[in-house]
Structures are given as structure tokens and as C-alpha cells.
DOTORRO-143274 format. One record per residue (C-alpha): chain; y, z, x; residue in one letter. Coordinates in steps of 0.2 Angstrom, whole numbers. Example, Ala and Ser with C-alpha at 12.3 -4.5 7.8 and 13.67 -1.06 7.14 Angstrom:
2
MITOR  unit      v      w      u  code
MITOR     A    -22     39     62     a
MITOR     A     -5     36     68     s
//
This chain:
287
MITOR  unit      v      w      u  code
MITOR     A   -254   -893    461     x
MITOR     A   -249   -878    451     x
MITOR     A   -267   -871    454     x
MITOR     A   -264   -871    474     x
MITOR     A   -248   -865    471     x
MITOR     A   -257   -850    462     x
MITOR     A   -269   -847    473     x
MITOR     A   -261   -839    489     x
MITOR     A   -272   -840    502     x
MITOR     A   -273   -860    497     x
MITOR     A   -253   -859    499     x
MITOR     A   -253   -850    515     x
MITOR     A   -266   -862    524     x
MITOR     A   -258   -876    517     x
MITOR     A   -239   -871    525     x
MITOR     A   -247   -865    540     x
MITOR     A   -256   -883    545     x
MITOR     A   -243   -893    539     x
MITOR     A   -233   -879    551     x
MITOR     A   -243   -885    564     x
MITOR     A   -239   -904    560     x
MITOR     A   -221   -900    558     x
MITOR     A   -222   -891    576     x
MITOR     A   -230   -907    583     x
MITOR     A   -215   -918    579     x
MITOR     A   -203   -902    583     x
MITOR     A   -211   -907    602     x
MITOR     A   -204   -923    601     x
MITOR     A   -189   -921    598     x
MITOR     A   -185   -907    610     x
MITOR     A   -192   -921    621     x
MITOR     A   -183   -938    617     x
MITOR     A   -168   -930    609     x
MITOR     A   -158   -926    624     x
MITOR     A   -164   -944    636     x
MITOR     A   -156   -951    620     x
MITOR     A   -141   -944    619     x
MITOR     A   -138   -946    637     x
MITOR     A   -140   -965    638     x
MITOR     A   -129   -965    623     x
MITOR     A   -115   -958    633     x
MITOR     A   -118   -967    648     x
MITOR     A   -115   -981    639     x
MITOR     A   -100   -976    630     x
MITOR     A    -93   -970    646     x
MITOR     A    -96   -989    655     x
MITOR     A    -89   -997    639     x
MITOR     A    -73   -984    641     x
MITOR     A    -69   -988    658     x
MITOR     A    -75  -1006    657     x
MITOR     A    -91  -1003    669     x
MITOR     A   -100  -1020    673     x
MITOR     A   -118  -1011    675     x
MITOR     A   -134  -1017    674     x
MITOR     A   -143  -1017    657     x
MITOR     A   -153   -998    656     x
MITOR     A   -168   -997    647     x
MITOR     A   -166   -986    629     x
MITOR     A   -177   -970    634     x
MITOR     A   -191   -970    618     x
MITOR     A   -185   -966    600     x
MITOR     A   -188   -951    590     x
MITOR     A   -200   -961    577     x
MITOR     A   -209   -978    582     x
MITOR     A   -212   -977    602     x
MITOR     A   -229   -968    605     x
MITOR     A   -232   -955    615     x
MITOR     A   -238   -957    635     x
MITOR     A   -244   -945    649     x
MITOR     A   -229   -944    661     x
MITOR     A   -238   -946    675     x
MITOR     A   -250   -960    672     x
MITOR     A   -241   -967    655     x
MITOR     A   -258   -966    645     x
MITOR     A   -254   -969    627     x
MITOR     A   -261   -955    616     x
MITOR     A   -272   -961    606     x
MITOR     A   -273   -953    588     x
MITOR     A   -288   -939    590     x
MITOR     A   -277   -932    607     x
MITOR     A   -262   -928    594     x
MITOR     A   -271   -917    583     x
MITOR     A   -260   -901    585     x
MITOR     A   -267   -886    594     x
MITOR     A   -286   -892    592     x
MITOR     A   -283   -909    606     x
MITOR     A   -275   -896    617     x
MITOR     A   -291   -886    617     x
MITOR     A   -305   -900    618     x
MITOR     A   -297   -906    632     x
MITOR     A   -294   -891    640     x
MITOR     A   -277   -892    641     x
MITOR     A   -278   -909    653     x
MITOR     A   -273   -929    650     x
MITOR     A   -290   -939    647     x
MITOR     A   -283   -951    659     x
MITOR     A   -280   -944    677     x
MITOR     A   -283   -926    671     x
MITOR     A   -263   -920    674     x
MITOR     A   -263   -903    668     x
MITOR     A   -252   -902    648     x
MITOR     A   -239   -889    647     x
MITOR     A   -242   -875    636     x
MITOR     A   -229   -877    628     x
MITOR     A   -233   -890    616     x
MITOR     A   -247   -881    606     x
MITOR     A   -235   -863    609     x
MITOR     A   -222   -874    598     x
MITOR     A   -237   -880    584     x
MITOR     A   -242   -862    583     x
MITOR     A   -225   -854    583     x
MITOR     A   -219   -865    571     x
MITOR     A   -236   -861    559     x
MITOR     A   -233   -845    560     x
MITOR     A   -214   -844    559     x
MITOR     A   -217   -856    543     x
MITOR     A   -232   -842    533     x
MITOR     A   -219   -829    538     x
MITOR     A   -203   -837    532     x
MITOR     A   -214   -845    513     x
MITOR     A   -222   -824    514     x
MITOR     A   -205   -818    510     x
MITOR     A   -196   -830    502     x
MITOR     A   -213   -838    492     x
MITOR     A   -215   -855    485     x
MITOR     A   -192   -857    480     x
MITOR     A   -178   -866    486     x
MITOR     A   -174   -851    498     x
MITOR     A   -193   -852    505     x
MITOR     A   -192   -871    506     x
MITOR     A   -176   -871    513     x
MITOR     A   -180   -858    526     x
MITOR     A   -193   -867    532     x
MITOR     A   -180   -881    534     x
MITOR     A   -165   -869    546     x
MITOR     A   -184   -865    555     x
MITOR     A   -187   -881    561     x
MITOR     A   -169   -882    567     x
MITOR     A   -169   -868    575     x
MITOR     A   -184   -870    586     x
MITOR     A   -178   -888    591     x
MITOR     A   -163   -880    597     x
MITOR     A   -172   -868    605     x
MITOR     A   -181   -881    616     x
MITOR     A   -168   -892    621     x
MITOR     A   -157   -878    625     x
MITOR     A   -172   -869    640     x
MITOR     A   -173   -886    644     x
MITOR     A   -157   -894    644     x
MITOR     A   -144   -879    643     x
MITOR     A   -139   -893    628     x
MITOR     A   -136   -889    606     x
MITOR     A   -133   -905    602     x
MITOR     A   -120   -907    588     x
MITOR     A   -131   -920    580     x
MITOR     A   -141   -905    576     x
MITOR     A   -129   -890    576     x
MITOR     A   -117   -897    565     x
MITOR     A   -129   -906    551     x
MITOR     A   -137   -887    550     x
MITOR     A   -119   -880    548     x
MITOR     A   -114   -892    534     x
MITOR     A   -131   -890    526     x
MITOR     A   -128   -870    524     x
MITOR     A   -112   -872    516     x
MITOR     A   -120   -886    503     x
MITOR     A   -133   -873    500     x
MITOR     A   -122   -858    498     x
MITOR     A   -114   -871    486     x
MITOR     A   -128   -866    474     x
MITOR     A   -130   -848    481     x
MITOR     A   -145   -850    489     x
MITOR     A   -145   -836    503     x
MITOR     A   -128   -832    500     x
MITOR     A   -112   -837    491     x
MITOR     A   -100   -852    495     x
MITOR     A    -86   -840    500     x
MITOR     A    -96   -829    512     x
MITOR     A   -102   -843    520     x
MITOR     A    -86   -851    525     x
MITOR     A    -81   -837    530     x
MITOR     A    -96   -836    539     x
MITOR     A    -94   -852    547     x
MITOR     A    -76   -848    552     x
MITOR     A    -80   -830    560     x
MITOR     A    -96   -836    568     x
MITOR     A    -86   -851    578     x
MITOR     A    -69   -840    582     x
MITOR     A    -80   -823    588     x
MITOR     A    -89   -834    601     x
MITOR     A    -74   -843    605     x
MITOR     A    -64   -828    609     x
MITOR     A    -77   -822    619     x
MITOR     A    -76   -838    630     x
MITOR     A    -59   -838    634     x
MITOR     A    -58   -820    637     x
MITOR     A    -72   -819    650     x
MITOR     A    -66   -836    657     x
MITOR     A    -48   -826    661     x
MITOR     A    -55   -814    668     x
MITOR     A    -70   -822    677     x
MITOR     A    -64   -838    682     x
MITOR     A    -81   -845    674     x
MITOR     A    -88   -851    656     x
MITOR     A   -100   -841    651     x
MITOR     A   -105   -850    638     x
MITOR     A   -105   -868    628     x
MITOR     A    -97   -874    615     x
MITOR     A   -115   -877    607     x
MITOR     A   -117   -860    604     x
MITOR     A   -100   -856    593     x
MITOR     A   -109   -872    583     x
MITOR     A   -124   -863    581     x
MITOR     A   -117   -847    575     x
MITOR     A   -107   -856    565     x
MITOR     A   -120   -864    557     x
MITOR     A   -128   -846    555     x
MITOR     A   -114   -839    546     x
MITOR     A   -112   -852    535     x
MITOR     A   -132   -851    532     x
MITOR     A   -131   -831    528     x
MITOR     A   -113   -830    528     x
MITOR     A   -101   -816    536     x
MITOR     A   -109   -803    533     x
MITOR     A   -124   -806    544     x
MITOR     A   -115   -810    560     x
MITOR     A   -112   -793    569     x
MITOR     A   -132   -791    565     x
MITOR     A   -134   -807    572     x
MITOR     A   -122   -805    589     x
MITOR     A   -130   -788    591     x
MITOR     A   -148   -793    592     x
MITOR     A   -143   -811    602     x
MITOR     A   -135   -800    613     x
MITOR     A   -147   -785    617     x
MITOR     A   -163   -797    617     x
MITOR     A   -152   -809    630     x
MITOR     A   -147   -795    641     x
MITOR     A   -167   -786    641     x
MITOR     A   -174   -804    643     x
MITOR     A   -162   -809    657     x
MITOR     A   -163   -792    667     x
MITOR     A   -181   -791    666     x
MITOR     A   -181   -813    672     x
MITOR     A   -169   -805    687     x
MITOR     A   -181   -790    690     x
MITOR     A   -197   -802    693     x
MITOR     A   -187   -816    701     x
MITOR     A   -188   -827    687     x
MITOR     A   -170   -828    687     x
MITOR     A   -157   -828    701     x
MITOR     A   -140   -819    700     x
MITOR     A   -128   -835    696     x
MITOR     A   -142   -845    689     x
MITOR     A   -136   -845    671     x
MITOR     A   -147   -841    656     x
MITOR     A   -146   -853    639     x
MITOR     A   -141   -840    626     x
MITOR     A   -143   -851    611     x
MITOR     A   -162   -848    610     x
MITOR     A   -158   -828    607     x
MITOR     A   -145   -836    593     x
MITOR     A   -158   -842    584     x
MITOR     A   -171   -831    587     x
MITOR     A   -159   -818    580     x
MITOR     A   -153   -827    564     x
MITOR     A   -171   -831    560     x
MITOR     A   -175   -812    562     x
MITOR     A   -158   -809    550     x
MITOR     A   -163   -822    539     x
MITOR     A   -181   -812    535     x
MITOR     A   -175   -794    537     x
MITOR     A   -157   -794    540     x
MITOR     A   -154   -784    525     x
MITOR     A   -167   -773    528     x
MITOR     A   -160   -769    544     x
MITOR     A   -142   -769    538     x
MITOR     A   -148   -755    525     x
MITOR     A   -158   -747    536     x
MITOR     A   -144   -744    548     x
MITOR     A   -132   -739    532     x
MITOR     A   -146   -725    527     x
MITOR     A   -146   -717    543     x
MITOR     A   -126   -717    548     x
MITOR     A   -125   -709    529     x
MITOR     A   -138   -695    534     x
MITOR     A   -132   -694    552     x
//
């Protein structure tokens, strides 16, 4: 083992297919995950109000069901689930009644490959690298369910939230007292923002699943990265939802998840945030 740890390449191709697996299972819980967490309600909700309702069927779990096509239910058998390269020799279609497979699901495997070589690149074979690729995984889940659902569920924002503060516990990527104050900041700065543009809109312009995930971001990299982090959410979200308006992607009050630009931005601040925050110093000093 300590000779593929030597030998980069060996280490880079290793991280990127067990990228690819990872991104696999990161597919199936942006897919089971939130038909879960909806029967659960509905069942606490029946049990609250003393519902009499017929028995529902529990939507597949996140481990033992197997995989189907949705139109035709076709269990996929072992060789289809090969990431990236099933997609291909089937040319993008179930073996079955030939329905067409989103995009999506080798777009996930490959991102999360990529994002995974990138993240293990800067950090190298550490806790911070192995642990980066850990806030990845959570981050492109999230990212998922949000597009799909408008949903970050707190059975995923808050264990990443708690996780950064254990890890700051042993300065990892940053100190315990930055990132709970990182946790603190990141929930209040969104919160104030809700309430204030709720005032003077009438309307929410956000969820609460977002001042959880910035939370979770500031206690990951702690205060210090959030104004990096709510710059570049914020500039991406507003360039990505005009241009979505501009080709009629996106209608005027059809609202726009914002969590995936979170993410996307504390994964860019996690790489090169202090870059950038350096960057930026260097040139207000020479300005």
C-alpha cells in the first residue's frame, strides 16, 4: 500500500474510479432520500392527528432495494451499474423497453471523480484530503436533492455541520473557535437576510436548509471564509438565474434552489479560498 501511495499517478486513478463508485451511490441517495423522508412525515403527521389511513408502501431504502427502470421496473442487473461505462454501451437507454436514462447520473459519477482528484491534488493523501473528500460527497448530495426537490435535508445539513466542528476540534481546516463562530455567523447572516427580505417582500426568499448548510460551511472553514463564500454563492446564483430567465429556462416567480451555488462556492473556498482571500488583499494593498 505505501508503494501506491508513492506512486502518484497510481493514487490519482485510484481516487478518481473509486470517485466514480462513490458518485454512483451519491445518485442514489439524491434519488431515495427525499421519497423517504416524505413517507416518514406523512406518517408522523397521521400518527399526530390520529389519521386512520391505509397502510403505504415504504418508498426503497438507501442500501438493500435494487435498483429499477421507472418506467418498466427492470431490475438493473450488476453489468448496467458499472458507472459511466454502462451508460455508454447502452447508449444512454434501459435494456428493457429502451426509455431514454437521464444524463444526470454519469454527470454525477464524473463530477464526483473529478471533484474527488481535485480535492486529494491539493490536500494529498491527509486527514484534510480524506476528509475533504468526505464535505464533497455531502455537498453534491445536497446539490441534487436541492435542483430536484428545493429540499437540504437536516439529516444531512446538520450531521456535516456537527462533523466540521469535531474536526476543527483537532484543527483540521481550521481551529475550534473560528468554526463556531463560523457556525454561528453562517446560520444568523442567512437568517437575517430572510426575515429582512420577507418584511419588505411579503415572500421567503429562501429556506431554512440553506442557513443549515452555511452553517455547516462556517463550521467546516470557519468565519473567516463566509463573506468569500456569500460572495461567490451570490454572484454565481444571480449570473446563473438571469442567464436561466434570458433563455426561458426560468420564469420570473419561479424560484431558484440557492443551496447548490452554497456548495458549489464552499467547495471552490475550501480549494482556493485562501488563495483568493489573498489575492484580493494583494490588490486592495496595491490599489
Amino acid at each position: 500500500m505505501e508503494l501506491i501511495f508513492e506512486m502518484t499517478p497510481l493514487l490519482y486513478a485510484g481516487v478518481f474510479i473509486f470517485g466514480l463508485l462513490i458518485g454512483s451511490f451519491l445518485n442514489v441517495l439524491i434519488l431515495r432520500i427525499p421519497p423517504l423522508l416524505e413517507f416518514e412525515w406523512r406518517c408522523q403527521c397521521n400518527e399526530l392527528l390520529e389519521l386512520q389511513k391505509d397502510k403505504e408502501k415504504r418508498p426503497p431504502g438507501i442500501v438493500a432495494a435494487r435498483s429499477k427502470c421507472p418506467k418498466c421496473g427492470h431490475g438493473i442487473r450488476a453489468w448496467e451499474n458499472i458507472p459511466i461505462f454502462s451508460y455508454l454501451l447502452l447508449r444512454g437507454r434501459c435494456s428493457s423497453c429502451q426509455e431514454k436514462i437521464s444524463p444526470r447520473y454519469p454527470l454525477v459519477e464524473l463530477t464526483t471523480a473529478v471533484l474527488f482528484v481535485i480535492t486529494m491534488w491539493h490536500f494529498g493523501l491527509s486527514i484534510q484530503g480524506i476528509s475533504g473528500l468526505v464535505l464533497v460527497s455531502f455537498l453534491i448530495t445536497l446539490t441534487g436533492i436541492d435542483f430536484d426537490r428545493q429540499l437540504l435535508p437536516d439529516n444531512l445539513t446538520l450531521p456535516l455541520l456537527w462533523s466540521g466542528i469535531l474536526l476543527a476540534n483537532h484543527d483540521v481546516h481550521t481551529d475550534l473557535s473560528s468554526s463556531v463562530f463560523g457556525a454561528i455567523a453562517g446560520y444568523l447572516v442567512l437568517w437575517s437576510i430572510y426575515h429582512l427580505f420577507r418584511l419588505m417582500t411579503g415572500k421567503e426568499g429562501m429556506g431554512y436548509g440553506d442557513f443549515k448548510l452555511l452553517a455547516a460551511l462556517g463550521a467546516w472553514m470557519g468565519w473567516q471564509m463566509l463573506p468569500l463564500i456569500i460572495l461567490l454563492s451570490s454572484v454565481v446564483g444571480a449570473l446563473t438565474g438571469l442567464i436561466m430567465m434570458s433563455t426561458g429556462r426560468l420564469q420570473k416567480d419561479q424560484p431558484l434552489p440557492f443551496g447548490p451555488f452554497i456548495a458549489a462556492a464552499g467547495w471552490i473556498s475550501l480549494i482556493w479560498g485562501r488563495e483568493l482571500m489573498d489575492f484580493y488583499s494583494r490588490s486592495q494593498a496595491f490599489g
